[in-house]
C-alpha positions, -999 to +999 in steps of 0.1 A: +000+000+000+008+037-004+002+052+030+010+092+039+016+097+074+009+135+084+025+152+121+023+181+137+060+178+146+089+162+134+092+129+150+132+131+150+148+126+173+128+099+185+136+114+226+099+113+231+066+092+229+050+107+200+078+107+180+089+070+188+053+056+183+055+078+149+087+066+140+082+027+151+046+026+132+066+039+100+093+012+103+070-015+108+051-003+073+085-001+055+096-037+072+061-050+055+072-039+021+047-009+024+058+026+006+056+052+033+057+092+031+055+117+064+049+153+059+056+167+088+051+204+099+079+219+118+076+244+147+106+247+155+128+279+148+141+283+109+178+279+119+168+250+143+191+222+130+172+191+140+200+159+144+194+129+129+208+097+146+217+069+122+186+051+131+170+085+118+187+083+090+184+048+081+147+052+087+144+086+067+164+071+035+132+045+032+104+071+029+095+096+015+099+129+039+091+165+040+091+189+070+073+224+068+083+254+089+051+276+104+049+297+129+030+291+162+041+313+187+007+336+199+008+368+209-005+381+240-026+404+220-040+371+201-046+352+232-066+381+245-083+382+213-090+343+213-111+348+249-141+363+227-136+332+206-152+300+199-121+279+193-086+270+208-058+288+198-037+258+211-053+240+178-062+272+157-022+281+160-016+247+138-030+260+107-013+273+077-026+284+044+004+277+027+007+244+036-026+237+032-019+243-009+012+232-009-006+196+006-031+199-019-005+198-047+015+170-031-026+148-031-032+158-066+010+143-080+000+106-057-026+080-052-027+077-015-041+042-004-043+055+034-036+089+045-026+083+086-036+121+105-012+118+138-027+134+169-058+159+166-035+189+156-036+178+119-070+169+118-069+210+105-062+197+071-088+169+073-118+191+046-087+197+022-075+162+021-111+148+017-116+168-013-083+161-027-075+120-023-096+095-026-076+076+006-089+062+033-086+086+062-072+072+094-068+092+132-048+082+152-060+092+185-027+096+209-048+113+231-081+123+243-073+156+238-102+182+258-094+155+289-060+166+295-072+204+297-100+188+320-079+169+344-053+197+347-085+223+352-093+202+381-060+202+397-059+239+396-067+259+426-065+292+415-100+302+403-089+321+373-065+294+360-093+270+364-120+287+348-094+294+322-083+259+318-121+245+314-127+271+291-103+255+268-113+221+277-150+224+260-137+244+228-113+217+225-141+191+232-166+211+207-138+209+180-128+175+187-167+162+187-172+177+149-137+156+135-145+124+146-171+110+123-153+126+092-124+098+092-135+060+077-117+049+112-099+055+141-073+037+159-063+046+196-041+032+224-063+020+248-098+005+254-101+035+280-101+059+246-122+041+231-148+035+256-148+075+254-150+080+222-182+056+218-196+076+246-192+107+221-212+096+194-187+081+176-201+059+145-169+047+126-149+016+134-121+024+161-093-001+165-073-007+195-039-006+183-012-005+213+020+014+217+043-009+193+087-009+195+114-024+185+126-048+210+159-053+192+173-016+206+164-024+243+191-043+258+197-039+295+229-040+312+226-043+352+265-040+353+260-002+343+229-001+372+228+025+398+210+009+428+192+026+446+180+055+423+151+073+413+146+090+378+121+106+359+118+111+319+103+129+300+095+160+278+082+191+299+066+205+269+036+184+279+017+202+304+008+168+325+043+155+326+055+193+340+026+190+364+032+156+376+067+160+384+063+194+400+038+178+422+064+151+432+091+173+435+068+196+458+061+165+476+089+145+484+117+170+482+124+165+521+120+127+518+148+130+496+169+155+508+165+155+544+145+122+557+144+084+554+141+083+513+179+080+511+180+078+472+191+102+444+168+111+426+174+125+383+156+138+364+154+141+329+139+151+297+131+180+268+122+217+273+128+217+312+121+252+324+150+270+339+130+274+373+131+239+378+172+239+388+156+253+419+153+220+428+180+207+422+198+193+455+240+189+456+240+153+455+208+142+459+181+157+434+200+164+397+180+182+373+198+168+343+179+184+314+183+167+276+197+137+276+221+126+249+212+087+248+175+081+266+182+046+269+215+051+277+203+070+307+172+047+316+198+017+319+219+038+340+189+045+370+166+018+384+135+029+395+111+049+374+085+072+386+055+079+368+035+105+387+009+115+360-018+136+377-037+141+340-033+134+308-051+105+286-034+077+261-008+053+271+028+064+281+057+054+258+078+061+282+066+035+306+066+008+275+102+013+273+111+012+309+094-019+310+113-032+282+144-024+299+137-043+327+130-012+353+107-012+386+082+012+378+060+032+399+030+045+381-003+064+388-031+045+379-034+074+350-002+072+336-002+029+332-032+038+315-039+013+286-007-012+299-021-045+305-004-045+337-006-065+371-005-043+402+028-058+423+038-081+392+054-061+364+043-026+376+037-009+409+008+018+413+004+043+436-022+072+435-016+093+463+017+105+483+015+080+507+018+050+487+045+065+460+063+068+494+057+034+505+069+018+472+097+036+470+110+025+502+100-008+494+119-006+462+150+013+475+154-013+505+150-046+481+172-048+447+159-082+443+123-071+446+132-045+423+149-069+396+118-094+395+095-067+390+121-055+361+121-089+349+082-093+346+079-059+333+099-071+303+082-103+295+050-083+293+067-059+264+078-093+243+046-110+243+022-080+236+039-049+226+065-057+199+064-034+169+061-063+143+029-078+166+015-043+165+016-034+129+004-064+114-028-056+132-026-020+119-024-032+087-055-057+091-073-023+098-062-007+068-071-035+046-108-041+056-111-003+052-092-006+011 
């Protein structure tokens, strides 16, 4: 088949979950003989050099890619302006006439077989496509997007913030409501999602098609092990990973620094605001930033803390700690959509009482730690392998064709 893949970012490098479930659904396609093109649009600053790894480049050198520069900072003048509107600027700021035609052009030179929109973002494009390709349409839901802006609404105190916050999260609901029944299908995460999405109204098939990788770059090496220590990864730029990990900080900063919780503690990830080196603690709590190698740095640390407070989909992140044999402790939230046993291959805690429980559980037993590891990783061979995964994809694409 001939399938385009659209994005609302470039998925290189792959130092994050959207990118890597991008990137591993794209290799799957190529590994299955399929002819694959992503058009991507790029945020980032014009002289922003984005680096390619070799596996970027080995992947890139299969497909057919493109990445388009816009523009989406917003003015305070246009935020102001957007409060007497009936849409989100955090989706309005996506669209771009230019790419729109330059799209259209790209539709008219290639007979699509499946056209893949990635995340809601790109859904923008969605009227232009339809009249322009005769593909099958296909979202791919990575979240539940108005829920986020809901959950983090409720964890807001501030009266203002929260009004403002819910505001946001029933345009984004309004917009998201009208898309849905304009694809022939949707594939999401998690039966969680889905269960939501019938609940809206939704009337076209929706697959369940889990976070897929490649099990062949996961390789853990205990020998390069910190024991006891705590990490966190992940990129900031997503406001219910920078909530999550504030709260945590917040919470168990004099566990850590001060009291019985005698662990260092990392943390890690993309666009880490500078205020957050105010926690940092000589010796005990390192705010590392970017990371160089992610696994690299998830093989060096052995306990992995998940505190999502909001947020929807199911957490890359956690998929590849579990496939390199970590202890993880996870909200309920953020193992969202993991087919995981409490205790077994996973350890959830909801509250600050029980993440500080587990952790001195975890800190005080390396063995205990290692069998959780171990199951963990047994659970990402038999269900979540990128070859498993997109063969059921595909399934999806040919009942639509």
């Amino acid at each position: 088949m001939k399938i385009l893949f659209l994005t609302h970012r470039v998925p290189f490098p792959q130092n994050g979950g959207y990118p890597i479930v991008v990137c591993n659904t794209i290799r799957g396609l190529v590994n299955l003989g399929h002819e694959v093109s992503l058009v991507a649009l790029n945020a980032k600053s014009r002289h922003h050099q984005h680096e390619f790894s070799e596996d970027d480049q080995e992947l890139i050198s299969k497909i057919n890619y493109r990445a388009y520069h816009i523009n989406i900072n917003v003015s305070v003048f246009e935020v102001a302006v957007n409060l007497l509107s009936k849409t989100s600027f955090n989706i309005d700021k996506y669209y771009d006439a230019e790419f729109e035609r330059q799209l259209v052009r790209t539709l008219r030179a290639a007979d699509y077989d499946i056209i893949q929109f990635e995340g809601l973002l790109v859904s923008l494009y969605l009227n232009a496509i339809r009249k322009n390709s005769k593909a099958k349409l296909i979202y791919r839901s990575h979240n539940i997007e108005n829920q986020i802006w809901e959950r983090l609404s409720q964890q807001k105190t501030d009266p203002f913030k929260k009004s403002y916050l819910k505001m946001h999260a029933k345009r984004i609901k309004n917009y998201e409501l009208a898309q849905l029944n304009n694809f022939d299908a949707i594939a999401v995460f998690t039966e969680q999602d889905k269960t939501t999405l019938l609940e809206y109204g939704t009337k076209i098939p929706i697959d369940i098609i889990p976070v897929g990788i490649n099990m062949d770059h996961y390789k853990p090496d205990f020998d390069k092990t910190e024991f006891p220590s705590l990490f966190f990864l992940g990129s900031l730029d997503w406001l219910p990973n920078r909530e999550g990990i504030e709260w945590f900080l917040e919470n168990f900063n004099k566990d850590l620094t001060e009291g019985d919780l005698r662990v260092r503690f990392y943390v890690a990830g993309n666009d880490i605001p500078e205020r957050f080196d105010d926690y940092d603690v000589m010796g005990k709590i390192f705010i590392q930033g970017e990371v160089d190698d992610a696994l690299e740095f998830i093989n060096s640390k052995s306990i992995m803390i998940v505190p999502l407070l909001s947020g929807g989909g199911m957490r890359v992140k956690i998929v590849e700690g579990m496939a390199m044999q970590k202890c993880i402790i996870s909200t309920s939230l953020g193992a969202e959509g993991i087919n995981f046993t409490d205790g077994v291959n996973i350890l959830i805690a909801n509250d600050q009482e029980e993440f500080y429980d587990a952790i001195h559980r975890c800190i005080t037993d390396e063995e205990y730690c290692r069998q959780i590891g171990l199951n963990a990783r047994r659970l990402i061979e038999e269900q979540y392998d990128v070859n498993k995964v997109t063969k059921n994809l595909v399934e999806l694409y040919k009942l639509l064709i």
